[in-house]
N, C-alpha and C positions, 0 to 999 in steps of 0.2 A: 763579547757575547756573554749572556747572561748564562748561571747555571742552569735554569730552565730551558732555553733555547738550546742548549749546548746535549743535553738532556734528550731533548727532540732529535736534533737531528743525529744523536747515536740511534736513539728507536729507529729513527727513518733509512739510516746506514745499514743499518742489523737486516729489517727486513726486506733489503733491497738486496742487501748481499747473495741471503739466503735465498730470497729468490732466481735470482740470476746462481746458484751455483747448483739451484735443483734442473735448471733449464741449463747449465752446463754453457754459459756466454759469461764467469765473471770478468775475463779480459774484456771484453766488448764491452757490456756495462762502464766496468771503471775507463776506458778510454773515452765513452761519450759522457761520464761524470767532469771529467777531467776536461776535456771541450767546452762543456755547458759553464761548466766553474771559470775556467777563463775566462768565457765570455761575457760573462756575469760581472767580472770584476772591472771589463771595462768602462774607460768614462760613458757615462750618461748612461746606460743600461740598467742599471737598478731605479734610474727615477722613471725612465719608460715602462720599466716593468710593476712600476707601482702606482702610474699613473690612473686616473679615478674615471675619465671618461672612457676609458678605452675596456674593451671587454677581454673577458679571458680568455675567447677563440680568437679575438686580436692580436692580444702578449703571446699565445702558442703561437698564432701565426708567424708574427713577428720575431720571436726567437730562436723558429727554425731555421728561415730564411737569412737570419745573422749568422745564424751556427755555420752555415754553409756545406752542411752534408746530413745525410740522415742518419738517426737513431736509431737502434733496436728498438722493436716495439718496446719493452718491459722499458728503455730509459724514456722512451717517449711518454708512454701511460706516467712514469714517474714525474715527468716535467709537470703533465696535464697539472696531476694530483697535486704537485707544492704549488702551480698558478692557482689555482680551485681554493685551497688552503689559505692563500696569500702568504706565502711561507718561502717563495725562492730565495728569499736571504739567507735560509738555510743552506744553501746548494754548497758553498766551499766548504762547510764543516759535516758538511754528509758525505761531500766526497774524500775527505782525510779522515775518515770515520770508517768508510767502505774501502779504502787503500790499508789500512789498518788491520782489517777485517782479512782480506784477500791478503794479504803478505802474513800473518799470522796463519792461514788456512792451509797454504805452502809452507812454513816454516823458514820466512823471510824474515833477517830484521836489519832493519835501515841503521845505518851508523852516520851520522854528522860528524867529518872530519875536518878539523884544522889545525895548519901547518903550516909551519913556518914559511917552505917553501913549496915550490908545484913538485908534484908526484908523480915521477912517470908511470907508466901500467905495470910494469912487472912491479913498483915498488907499492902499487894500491891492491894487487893478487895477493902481494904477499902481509900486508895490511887485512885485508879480509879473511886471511886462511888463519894466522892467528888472532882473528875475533869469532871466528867460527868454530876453533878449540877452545879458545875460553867460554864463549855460548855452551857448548855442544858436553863441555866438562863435567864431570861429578854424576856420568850416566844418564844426563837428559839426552832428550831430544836432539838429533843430527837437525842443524842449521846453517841457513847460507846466508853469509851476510856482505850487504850491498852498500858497498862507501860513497858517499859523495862529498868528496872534498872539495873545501874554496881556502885558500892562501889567508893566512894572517901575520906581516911580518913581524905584528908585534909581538909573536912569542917566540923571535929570539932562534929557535931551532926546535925540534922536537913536531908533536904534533898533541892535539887536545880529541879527545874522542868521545862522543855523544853517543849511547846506545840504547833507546828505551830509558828505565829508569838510573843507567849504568855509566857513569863517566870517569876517563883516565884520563889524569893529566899527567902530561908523559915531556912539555916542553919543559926548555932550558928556563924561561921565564917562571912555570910553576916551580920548579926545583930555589930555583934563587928567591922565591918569594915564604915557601916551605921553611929554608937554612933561616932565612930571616927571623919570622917566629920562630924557631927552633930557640936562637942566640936571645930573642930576647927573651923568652921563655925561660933561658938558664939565666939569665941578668937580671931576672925580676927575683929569681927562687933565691938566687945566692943576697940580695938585699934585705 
């Protein structure tokens, strides 16, 4: 996606959020975001949705009746609005925009976990409780943060941690790779 387009659909995240959080539905909003973006991504649906004979009370039609459940008004006016616009390709990065928006408003932040191996629950509690004092440290803001971990065996053991603009690499594979430049760092200096 282009800067501009990228651009857009934060405007279009922004004022959807805000609206939906003055009307007190931003859980409902972002779950029928969340629906519509799925459905969006499936095959063939964006070239129906972009097709040139078919009118925009057509594509609403047709995209509710895919969605298979109904919208709050506010996401439904929102669908009309990006058909109207020709703009539904916007719809996944409005809704990781408006996820964004609503987890920053709670004082939510997502952590992309990987690890060596699978994690049981008490060991992703206890994974979250210290990302939440390193968050929450140096007198900010009390935060809660939500891990979603996938398996990667190739770091070896440990685990890699993605946080906003925050990453620790904490596997056995980044340690070995660290010592590495380290040794040659002194093998270069002492030549």
């Amino acid at each position: 996606m282009n800067p501009q387009d990228a651009a857009l659909a934060d405007r279009y995240a922004e004022a959807l959020f805000f609206a939906a959080r003055d009307a007190k539905v931003v859980d409902v909003v972002r779950g029928d975001l969340a629906a519509m973006a799925g459905l969006f991504r499936m095959e063939g649906v964006a070239e129906l949705m972009s097709h040139p004979r078919l009118s925009t009370a057509e594509k609403l039609a047709a995209f509710r009746r895919a969605l298979g459940k109904t919208l709050h008004a506010l996401s439904d006016r929102f669908l009309s609005l990006l058909l109207e616009k020709k703009r539904l390709f916007l719809l996944s990065a409005v809704a990781s925009s408006f996820d964004a928006s609503a987890d920053e408003a709670d004082g939510v932040v997502r952590a992309a976990v990987r690890a060596a191996v699978s994690m049981t629950a008490e060991q992703k509690a206890a994974l979250s409780r210290e990302l939440e004092k390193a968050f929450s440290g140096h007198g900010g803001p009390a935060v809660k943060v939500v891990v979603d971990v996938t398996v990667d065996p190739a770091l070896l053991g440990g685990v890699v941690v993605q946080a906003g603009d925050r990453l620790w690499d904490l596997s056995f594979r980044g340690r070995l790779q660290r010592l590495k430049e380290k040794l040659l760092e002194e093998s270069n200096s002492r030549s």
